[in-house]
N, C-alpha and C positions, 0 to 999 in steps of 0.2 A: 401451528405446524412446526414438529421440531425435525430437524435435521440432521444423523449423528455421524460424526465423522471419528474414523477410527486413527487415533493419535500414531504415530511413527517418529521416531529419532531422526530429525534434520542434521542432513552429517556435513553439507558443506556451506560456506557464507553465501553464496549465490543461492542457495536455499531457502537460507535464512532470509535473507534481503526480498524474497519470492514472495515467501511466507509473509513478511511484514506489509509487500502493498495487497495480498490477497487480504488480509485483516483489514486495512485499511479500506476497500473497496468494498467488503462485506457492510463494514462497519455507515459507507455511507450510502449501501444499497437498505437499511433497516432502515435506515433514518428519511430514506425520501419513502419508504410507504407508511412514516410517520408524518410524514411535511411533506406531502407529492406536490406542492404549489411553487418548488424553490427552482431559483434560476440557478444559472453557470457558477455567478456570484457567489451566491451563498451556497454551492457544493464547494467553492475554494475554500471557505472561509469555515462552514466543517471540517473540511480535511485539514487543512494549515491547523486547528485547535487540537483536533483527534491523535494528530502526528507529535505535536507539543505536549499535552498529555501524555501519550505513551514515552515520549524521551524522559519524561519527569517521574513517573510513575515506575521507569523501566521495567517495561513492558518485554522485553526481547533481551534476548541473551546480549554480551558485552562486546562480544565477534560486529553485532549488527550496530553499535552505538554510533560510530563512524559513518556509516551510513545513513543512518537514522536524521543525524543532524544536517547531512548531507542534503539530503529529500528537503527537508523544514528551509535552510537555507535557500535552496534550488527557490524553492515553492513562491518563497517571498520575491523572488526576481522574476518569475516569471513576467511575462505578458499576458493583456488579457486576451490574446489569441491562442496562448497553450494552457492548457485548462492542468490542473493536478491532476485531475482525475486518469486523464489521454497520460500523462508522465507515467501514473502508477500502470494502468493498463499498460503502457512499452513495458515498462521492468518484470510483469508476472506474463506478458506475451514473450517475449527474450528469452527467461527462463522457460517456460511452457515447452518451447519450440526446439530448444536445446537439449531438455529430457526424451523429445520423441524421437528426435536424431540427433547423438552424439558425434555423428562425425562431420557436421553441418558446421562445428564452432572453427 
């Protein structure tokens, strides 16, 4: 099944930074119906390399690098009571909720 999504000009950094956990969560929504057997664990520990990759690779515009490292940093302090995953969901729910209503910020 493919899926196509029609490309748009991301105009602002909160966007962008949107943009980057939507990728990231897609990226480990394919991967658990590649590995459906994985714990909390090792959805960290995907996401902590996928996020590391893409800062190496830059993957995302140079607006987003900042943040980018930001996330990776964060990620490594967490607890294992805040999961990456619940992080990246706040930051593309945030923005989400901000495009529906702009006078909510």
């Amino acid at each position: 099944m493919f899926i196509f999504i029609r490309q748009r000009k991301l105009n602002n950094t909160n966007e962008k930074i949107a943009h980057l956990s939507w990728c990231a969560l897609i990226a480990l929504y394919i991967n658990n119906h590649r590995h459906p057997s994985q714990d909390a664990a090792q959805e960290d520990l995907f996401l902590r390399r996928w996020l590391t990759n893409a800062q190496h690779q830059k993957r995302f515009p140079k607006e987003v690098a900042g943040s980018l490292n930001d996330i990776i940093c964060y990620s490594r302090q967490l607890s294992r009571k805040v999961r990456i995953k619940e992080y990246l969901l706040d930051i593309w729910n945030s923005y989400s909720r901000s495009e529906e209503d702009p006078l909510s910020l």
